[in-house]
PLY file of the C-alpha trace (Angstrom):
ply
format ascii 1.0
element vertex 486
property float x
property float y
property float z
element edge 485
property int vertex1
property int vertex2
end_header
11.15 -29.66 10.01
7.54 -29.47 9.53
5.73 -26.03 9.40
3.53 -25.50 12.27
1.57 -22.93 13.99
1.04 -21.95 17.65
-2.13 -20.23 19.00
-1.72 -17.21 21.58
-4.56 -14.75 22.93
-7.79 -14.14 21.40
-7.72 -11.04 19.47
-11.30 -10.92 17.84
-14.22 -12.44 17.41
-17.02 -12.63 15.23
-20.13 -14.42 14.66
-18.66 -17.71 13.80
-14.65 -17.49 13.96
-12.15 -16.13 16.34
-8.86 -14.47 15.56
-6.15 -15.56 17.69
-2.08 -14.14 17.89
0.15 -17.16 16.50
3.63 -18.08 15.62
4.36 -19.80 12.40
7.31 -22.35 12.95
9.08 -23.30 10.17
12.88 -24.13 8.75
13.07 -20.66 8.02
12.73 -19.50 11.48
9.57 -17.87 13.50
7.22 -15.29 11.72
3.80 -13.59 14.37
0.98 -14.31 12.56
-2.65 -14.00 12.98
-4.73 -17.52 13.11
-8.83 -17.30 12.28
-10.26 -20.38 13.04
-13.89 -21.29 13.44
-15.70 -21.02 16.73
-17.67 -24.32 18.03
-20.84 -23.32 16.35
-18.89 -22.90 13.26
-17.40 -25.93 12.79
-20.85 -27.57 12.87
-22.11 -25.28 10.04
-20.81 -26.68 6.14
-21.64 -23.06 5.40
-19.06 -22.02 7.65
-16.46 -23.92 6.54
-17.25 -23.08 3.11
-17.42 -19.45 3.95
-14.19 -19.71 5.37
-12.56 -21.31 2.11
-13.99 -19.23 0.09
-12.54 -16.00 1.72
-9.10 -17.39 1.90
-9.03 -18.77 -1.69
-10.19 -15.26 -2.95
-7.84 -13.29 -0.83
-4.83 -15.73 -1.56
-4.80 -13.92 -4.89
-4.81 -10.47 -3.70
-1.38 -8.77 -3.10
-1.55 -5.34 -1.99
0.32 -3.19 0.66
-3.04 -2.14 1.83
-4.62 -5.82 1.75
-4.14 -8.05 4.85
-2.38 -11.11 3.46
-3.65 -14.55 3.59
-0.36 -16.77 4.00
-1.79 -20.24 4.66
-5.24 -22.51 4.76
-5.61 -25.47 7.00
-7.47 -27.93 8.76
-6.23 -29.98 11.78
-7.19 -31.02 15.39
-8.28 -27.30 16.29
-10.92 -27.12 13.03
-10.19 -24.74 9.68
-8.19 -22.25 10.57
-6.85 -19.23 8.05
-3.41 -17.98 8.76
-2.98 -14.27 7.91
-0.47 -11.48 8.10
0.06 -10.44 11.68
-0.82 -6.13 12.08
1.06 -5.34 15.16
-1.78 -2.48 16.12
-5.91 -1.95 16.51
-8.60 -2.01 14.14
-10.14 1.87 13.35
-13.22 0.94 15.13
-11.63 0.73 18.60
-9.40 3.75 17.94
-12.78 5.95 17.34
-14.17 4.66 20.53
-11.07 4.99 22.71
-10.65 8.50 21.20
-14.24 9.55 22.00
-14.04 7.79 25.83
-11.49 10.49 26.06
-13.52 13.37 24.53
-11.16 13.39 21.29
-11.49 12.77 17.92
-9.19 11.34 15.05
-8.01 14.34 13.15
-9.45 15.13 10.04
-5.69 14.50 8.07
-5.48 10.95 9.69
-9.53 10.29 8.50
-8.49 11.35 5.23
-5.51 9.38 4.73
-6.48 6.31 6.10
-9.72 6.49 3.62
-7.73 7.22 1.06
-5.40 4.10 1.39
-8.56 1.94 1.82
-9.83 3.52 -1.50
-6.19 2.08 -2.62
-6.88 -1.31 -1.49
-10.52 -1.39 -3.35
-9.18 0.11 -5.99
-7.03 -2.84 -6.80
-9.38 -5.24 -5.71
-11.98 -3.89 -8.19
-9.63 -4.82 -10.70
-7.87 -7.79 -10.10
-8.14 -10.66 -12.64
-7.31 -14.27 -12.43
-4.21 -15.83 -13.94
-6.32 -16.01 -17.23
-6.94 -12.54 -17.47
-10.54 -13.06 -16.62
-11.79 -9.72 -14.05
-12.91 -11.14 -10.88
-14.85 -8.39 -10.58
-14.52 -8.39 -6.60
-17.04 -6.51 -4.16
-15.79 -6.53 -0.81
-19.25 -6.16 0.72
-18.33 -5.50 4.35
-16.31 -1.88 4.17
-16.21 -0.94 7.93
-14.03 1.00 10.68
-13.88 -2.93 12.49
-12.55 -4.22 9.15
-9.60 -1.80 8.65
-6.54 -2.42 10.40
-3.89 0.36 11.61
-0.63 -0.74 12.48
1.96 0.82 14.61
3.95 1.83 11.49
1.23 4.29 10.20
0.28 1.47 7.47
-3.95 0.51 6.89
-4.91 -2.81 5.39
-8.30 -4.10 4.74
-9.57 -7.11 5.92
-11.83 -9.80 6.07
-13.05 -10.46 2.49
-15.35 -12.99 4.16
-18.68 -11.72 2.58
-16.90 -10.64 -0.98
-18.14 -11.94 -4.14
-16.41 -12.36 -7.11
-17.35 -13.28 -10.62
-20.92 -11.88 -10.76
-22.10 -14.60 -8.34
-22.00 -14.80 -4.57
-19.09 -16.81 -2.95
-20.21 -20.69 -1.65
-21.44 -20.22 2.28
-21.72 -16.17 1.75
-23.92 -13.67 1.29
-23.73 -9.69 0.68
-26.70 -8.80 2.59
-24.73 -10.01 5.52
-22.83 -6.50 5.41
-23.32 -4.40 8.82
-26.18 -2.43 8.73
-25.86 1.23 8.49
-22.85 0.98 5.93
-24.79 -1.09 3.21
-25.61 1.06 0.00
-29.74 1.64 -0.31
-29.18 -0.92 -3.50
-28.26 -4.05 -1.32
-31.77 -4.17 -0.33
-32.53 -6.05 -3.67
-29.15 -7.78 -4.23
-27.99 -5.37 -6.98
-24.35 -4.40 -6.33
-21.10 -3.66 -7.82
-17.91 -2.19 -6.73
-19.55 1.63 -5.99
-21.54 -0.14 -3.04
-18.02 -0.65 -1.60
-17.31 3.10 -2.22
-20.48 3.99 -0.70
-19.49 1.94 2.76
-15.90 3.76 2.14
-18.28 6.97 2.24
-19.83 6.02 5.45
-16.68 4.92 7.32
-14.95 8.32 6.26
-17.60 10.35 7.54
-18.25 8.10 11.03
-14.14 8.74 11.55
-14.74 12.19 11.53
-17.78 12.78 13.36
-17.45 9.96 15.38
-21.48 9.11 15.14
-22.89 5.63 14.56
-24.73 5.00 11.03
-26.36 2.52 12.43
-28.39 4.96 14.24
-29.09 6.80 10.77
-26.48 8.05 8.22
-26.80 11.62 7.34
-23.99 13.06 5.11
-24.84 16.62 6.19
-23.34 15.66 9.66
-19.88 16.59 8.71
-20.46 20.21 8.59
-21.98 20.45 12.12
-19.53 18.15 14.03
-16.00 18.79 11.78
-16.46 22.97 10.57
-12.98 23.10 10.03
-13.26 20.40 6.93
-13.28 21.66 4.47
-15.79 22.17 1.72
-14.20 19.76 -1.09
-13.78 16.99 1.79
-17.40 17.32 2.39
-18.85 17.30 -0.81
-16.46 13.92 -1.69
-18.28 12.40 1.03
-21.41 13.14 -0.11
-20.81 12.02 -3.56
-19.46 9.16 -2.28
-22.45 8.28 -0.17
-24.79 9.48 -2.97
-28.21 7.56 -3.12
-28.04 6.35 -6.58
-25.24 4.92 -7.61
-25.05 6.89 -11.16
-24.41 9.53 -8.69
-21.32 8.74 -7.36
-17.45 8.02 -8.07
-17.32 5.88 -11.21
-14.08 4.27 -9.29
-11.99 3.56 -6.40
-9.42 5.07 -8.08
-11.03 7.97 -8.63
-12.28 8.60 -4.96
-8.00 8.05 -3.97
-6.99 10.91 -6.52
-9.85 12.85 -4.82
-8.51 12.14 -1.47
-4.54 12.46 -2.10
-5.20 15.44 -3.73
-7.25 16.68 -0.13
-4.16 15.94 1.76
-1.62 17.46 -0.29
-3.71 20.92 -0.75
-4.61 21.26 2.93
-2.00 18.98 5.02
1.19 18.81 3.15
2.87 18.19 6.40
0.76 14.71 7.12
3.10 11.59 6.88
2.12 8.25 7.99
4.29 8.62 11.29
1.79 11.26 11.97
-1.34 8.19 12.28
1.74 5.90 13.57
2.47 8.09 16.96
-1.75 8.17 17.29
-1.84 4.06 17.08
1.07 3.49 19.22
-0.39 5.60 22.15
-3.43 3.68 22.00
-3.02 -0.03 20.75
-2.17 -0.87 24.50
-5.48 0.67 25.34
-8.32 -1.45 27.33
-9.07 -5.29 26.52
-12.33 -4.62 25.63
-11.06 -1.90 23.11
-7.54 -2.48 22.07
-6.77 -6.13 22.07
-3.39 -7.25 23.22
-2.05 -7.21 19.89
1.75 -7.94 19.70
1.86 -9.04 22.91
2.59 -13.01 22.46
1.93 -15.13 26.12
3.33 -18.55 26.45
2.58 -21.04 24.05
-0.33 -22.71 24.54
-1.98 -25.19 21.57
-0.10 -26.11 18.41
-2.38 -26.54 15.26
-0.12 -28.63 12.77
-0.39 -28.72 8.67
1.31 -31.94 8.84
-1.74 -33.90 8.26
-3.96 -33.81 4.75
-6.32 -30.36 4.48
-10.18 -31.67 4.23
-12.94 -29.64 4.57
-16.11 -31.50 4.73
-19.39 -31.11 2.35
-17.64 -27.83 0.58
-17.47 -27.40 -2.91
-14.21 -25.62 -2.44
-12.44 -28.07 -0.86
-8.54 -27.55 -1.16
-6.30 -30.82 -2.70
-5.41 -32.98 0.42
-1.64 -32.29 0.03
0.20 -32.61 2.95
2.69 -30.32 3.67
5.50 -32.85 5.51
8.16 -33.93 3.38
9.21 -37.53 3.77
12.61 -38.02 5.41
13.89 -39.82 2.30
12.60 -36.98 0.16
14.28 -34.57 1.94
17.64 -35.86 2.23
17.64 -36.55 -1.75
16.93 -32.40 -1.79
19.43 -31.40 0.81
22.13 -33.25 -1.48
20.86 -31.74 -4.78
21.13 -28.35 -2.70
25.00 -29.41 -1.82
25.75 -30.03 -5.20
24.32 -26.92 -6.75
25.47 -24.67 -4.09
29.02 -25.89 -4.96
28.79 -25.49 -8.42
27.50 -22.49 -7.52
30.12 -20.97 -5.43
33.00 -22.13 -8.14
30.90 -19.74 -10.85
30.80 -17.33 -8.39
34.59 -17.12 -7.99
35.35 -17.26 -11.69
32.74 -14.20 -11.96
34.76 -12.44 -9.37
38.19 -12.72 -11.06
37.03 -12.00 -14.44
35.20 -9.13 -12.78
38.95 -7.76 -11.37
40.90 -8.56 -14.74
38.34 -6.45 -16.59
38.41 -3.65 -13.89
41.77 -3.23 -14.43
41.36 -3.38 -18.29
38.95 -0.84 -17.89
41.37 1.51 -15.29
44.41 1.06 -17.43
42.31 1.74 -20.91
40.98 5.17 -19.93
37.85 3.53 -19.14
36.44 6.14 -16.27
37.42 9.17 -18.90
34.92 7.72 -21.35
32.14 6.85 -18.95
32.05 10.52 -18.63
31.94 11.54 -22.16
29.12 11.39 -24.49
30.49 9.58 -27.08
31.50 6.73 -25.08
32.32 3.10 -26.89
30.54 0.27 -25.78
31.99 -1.76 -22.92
33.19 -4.68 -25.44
35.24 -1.96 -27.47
36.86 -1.21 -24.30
40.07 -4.04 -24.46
43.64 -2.10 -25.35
43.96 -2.11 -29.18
47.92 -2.68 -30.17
49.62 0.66 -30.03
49.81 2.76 -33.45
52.80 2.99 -35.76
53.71 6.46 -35.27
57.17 8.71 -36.69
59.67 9.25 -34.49
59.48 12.73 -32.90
62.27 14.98 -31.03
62.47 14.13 -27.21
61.22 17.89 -26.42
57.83 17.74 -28.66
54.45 18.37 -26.10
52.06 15.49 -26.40
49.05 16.65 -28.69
46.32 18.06 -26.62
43.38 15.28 -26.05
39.81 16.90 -27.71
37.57 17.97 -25.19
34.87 16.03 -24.38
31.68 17.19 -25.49
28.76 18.41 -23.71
25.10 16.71 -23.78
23.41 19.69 -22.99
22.11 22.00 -25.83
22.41 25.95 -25.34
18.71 26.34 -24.75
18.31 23.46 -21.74
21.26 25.14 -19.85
19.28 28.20 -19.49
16.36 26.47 -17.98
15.56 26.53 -14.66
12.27 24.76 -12.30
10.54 26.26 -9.81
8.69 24.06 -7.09
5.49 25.96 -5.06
3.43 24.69 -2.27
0.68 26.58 -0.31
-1.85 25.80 2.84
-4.40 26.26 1.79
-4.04 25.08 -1.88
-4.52 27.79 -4.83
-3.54 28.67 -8.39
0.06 29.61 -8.96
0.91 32.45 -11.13
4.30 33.14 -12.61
4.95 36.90 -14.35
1.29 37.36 -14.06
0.11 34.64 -15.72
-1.60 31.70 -14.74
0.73 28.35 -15.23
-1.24 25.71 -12.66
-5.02 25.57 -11.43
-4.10 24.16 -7.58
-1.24 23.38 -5.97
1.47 21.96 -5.33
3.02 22.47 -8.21
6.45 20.35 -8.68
9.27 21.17 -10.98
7.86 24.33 -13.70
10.44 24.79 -15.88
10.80 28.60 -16.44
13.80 30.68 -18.40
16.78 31.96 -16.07
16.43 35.35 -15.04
14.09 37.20 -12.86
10.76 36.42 -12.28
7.28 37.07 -9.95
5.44 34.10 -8.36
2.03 34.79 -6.46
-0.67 32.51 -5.25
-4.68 32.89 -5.76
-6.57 31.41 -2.82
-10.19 30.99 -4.22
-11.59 29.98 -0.82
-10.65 33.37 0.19
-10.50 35.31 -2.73
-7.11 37.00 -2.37
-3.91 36.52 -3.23
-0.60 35.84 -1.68
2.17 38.49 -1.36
4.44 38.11 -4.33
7.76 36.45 -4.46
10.70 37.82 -6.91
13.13 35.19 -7.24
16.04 35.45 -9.64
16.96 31.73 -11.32
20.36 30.83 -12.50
20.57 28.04 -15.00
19.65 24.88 -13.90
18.13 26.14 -10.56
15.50 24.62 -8.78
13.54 26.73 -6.25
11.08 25.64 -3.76
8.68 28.27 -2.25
5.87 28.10 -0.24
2.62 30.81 0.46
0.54 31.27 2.86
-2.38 34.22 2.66
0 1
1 2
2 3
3 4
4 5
5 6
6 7
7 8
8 9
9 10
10 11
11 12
12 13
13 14
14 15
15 16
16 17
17 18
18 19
19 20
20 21
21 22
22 23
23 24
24 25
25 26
26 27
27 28
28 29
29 30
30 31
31 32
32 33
33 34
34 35
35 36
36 37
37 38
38 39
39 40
40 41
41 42
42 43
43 44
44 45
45 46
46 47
47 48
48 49
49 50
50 51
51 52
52 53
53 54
54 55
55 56
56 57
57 58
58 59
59 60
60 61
61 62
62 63
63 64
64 65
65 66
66 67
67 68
68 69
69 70
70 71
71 72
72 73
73 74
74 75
75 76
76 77
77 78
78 79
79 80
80 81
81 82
82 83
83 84
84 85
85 86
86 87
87 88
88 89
89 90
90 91
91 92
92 93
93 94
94 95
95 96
96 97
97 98
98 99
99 100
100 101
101 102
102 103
103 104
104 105
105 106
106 107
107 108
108 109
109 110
110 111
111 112
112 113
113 114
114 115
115 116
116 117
117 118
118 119
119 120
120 121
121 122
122 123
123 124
124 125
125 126
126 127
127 128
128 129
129 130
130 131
131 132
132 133
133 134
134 135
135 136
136 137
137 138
138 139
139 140
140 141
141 142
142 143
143 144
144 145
145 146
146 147
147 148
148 149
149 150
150 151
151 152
152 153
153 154
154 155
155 156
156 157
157 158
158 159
159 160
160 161
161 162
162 163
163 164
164 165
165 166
166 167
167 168
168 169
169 170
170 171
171 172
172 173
173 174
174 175
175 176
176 177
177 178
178 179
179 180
180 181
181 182
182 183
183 184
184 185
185 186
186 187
187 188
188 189
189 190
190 191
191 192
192 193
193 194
194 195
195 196
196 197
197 198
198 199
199 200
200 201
201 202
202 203
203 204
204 205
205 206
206 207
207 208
208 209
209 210
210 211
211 212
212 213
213 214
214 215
215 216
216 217
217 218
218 219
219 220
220 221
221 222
222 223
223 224
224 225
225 226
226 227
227 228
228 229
229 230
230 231
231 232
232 233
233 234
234 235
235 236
236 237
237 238
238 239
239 240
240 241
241 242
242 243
243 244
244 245
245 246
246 247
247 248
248 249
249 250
250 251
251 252
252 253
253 254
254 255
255 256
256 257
257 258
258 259
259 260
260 261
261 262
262 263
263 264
264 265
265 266
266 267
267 268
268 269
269 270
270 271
271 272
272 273
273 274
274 275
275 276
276 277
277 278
278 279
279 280
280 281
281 282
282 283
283 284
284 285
285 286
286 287
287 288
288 289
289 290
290 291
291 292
292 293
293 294
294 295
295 296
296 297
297 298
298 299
299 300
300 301
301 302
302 303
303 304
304 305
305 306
306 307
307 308
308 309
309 310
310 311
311 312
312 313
313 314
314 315
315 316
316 317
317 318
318 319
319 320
320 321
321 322
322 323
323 324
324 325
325 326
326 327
327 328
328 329
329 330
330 331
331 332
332 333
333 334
334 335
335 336
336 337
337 338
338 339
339 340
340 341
341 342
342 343
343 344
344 345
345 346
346 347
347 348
348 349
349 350
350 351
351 352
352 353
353 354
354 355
355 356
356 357
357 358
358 359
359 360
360 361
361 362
362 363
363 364
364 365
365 366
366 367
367 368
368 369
369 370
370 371
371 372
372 373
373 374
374 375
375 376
376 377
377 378
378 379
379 380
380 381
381 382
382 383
383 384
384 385
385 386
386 387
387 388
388 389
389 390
390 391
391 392
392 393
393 394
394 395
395 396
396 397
397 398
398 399
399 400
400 401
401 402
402 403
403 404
404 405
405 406
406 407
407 408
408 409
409 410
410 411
411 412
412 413
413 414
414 415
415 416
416 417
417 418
418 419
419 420
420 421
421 422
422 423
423 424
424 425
425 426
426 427
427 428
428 429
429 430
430 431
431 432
432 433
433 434
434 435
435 436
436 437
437 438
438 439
439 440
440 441
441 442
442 443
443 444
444 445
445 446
446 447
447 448
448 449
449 450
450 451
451 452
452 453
453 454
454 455
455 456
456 457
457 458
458 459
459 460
460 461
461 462
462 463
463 464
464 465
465 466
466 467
467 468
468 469
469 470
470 471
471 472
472 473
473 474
474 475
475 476
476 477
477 478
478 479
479 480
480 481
481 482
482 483
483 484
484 485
């Protein structure tokens, strides 16, 4: 059976290609995926086609949790199309605007996080290399609410690489300055960018989630103050180093700006999981048309675009090899046979594994095997066969067996008087322990501290007081959680 894909509603659009819901059809069964083919004007443009390639060579090579995955590249009777992992949920764009038709706004944990996963995805971008180990030194280019996908599970995924360059040059068909205007860094004006122009637009989109206004209309990184109070000061000052002017000013990294950000969430909203953003997405992702597309909701089949025939992309200089992906009949019946073969050969070693398995089980059983897993001077497993019983004297019927030596114990004197002591806080702070100061912020996870008695207090610095103390008595090998509020 030949792989082939089916084309459903029109979920997007762009300039020059269109993202339609699809089915993939394969041997393996049925998979949703989403299909971006080029519109009519597009498939007259050589540019677009070899914009098209480009993005879906580039992004074949990227596998990240927070990436949207290209699966497949083809060309057939309905143009180039790209076929992509299928998000069942809305882009952050139309979120923001549904929220704000409904005088709401996204809450300042769910901005965070969501930033702070995209900061993931750049983060490995940044540093991907080819399979020689060369850095492809990717830019994105295009870091927008439109291009970052929520899904009804609480996961974010970045998408459309279509304007990235790699390499130190610009991608055939592309170009950066084709970014969307009131997220590009001041620098893109002459061409000169690296990754911190993508942590720059990162910047912008954080702060637009929270205040909800359009760059386009002027960026201002003072906004947040006036429009969110209740963020708080470290959030604000992230954003403006992240949205700094120069670029000497800001992050030196992706990863960088996600330490910054995990670090916001688990000081101020411990709490936050992605379920929290999941609930939000799934009460809005069957929103308006115009808003929320119908995403993951498949109507009957309409066109089929088939891989059966060779890929060709005309007048690019990234054209992909012509392989078709049909197997001849022939072909395939030599395979299925090899299979047969090999799966019985196969299942025979699988049932000599299993009885060898059982015979040494009961080996093991029968040769005090469990007693010595336990004990720390256990023999290796190929010592473990019965040795031939010793030659031992004859001894009266009534004599008591000799007592067996107690096993001995792994842990030294000093580590069974340890305990750990885990502390949390909202807001975050410094933790103290017997009056002295053992971490600068929390949360703190698993201090080791003697057994005994001892004081723990918290210093909140944006209030300048501390928390009531706690006197907590440890036994060994304790571990405490406690939590403080002011």
């Amino acid at each position: 059976m030949s792989t082939h894909f089916l084309i459903h509603d029109r979920v997007a659009a762009g300039g020059m290609g269109v993202v339609h819901a699809g089915t993939m059809v394969s041997a393996a069964g049925r998979r949703r995926v989403a299909i971006k083919r080029l519109t009519a004007e597009g498939e007259m443009s050589a540019a677009a086609h070899a914009r098209l390639v480009a993005e879906a060579r580039l992004v074949f090579q990227l596998t990240h949790r927070n990436i949207c995955q290209v699966l497949d590249l083809g060309a057939g009777d309905q143009g180039a199309y790209i076929v992509m992992e299928f998000v069942d949920g809305l882009d952050l764009r139309a979120l923001l605007r549904q929220l704000a038709a409904a005088g709401s706004s996204l809450d300042v944990a769910s901005c965070v996080y969501v930033a702070r996963e995209v900061a993931q995805a750049l983060d490995y971008a940044h540093r991907r290399a080819d399979d020689g180990g060369q850095p492809l030194a990717l830019v994105h280019g295009d870091v927008t609410p439109g291009n970052i996908l929520l899904s009804v599970e609480g996961e974010v995924k970045l998408t459309d690489f279509g304007i990235a360059r790699a390499l130190g040059t610009t991608a055939p068909g592309t170009h950066l300055v084709g970014g969307t205007p009131g997220y590009l860094p001041p620098e893109s004006d002459a061409g000169v960018v690296d990754h911190r122009s993508d942590i720059y637009s990162l910047g912008v989109t954080l702060s637009t989630a929270l205040t909800g206004l359009d760059p386009e209309e002027g960026f201002s990184p003072a906004a947040l103050r006036r429009h969110r109070p209740e963020a708080s000061a470290d959030l604000d000052q992230a954003i403006r180093r992240m949205t700094a002017s120069r670029p000497a000013d800001r992050f030196l990294s992706a990863a960088e700006v996600e330490q910054t950000l995990a670090l916001e969430l688990a000081r101020r909203y411990p709490s936050f999981t992605p379920s929290s953003l999941a609930r939000i997405v799934r009460s809005h992702a069957s929103g308006p048309a115009d808003e929320a597309p119908s995403i993951g909701t498949l109507t009957s089949l309409t066109t089929a675009v088939r891989t059966d025939d060779p890929i060709t992309i005309p007048d690019s200089p990234a054209a992909l090899d012509p392989t078709p992906l049909l197997v001849p009949t022939a072909t395939r019946t030599a395979r299925a046979s090899r299979r047969m073969r090999t799966g019985t050969w196969l299942a025979a070693g699988i049932a000599l594994t299993a009885v060898a398995a059982v015979v040494f089980a009961a080996i093991w059983w029968t040769s005090d095997g469990p007693a010595r897993a336990g004990r720390a001077d256990a023999t290796p497993l190929a010592a473990l066969a019965p040795a031939p019983p010793p030659t031992v004297d004859a001894a009266p019927a009534s004599a008591e067996p000799a007592p067996r030596p107690a096993a001995r114990s792994r842990r030294t004197p000093a580590r069974e008087k340890r305990a750990y002591i885990t502390v949390n806080s909202i807001p975050w702070g410094a933790v103290y322990v017997d009056g002295k100061k053992v971490s600068d912020d929390t949360p703190l996870y698993r201090h080791a501290l003697s057994a005994g008695r001892h004081e723990v207090k918290v210093f909140f610095p944006d209030r300048g007081t501390y928390s009531a103390p706690r006197r907590i008595d440890l036994s060994p090998g304790a571990v405490e959680t406690l939590g403080f509020r002011p």
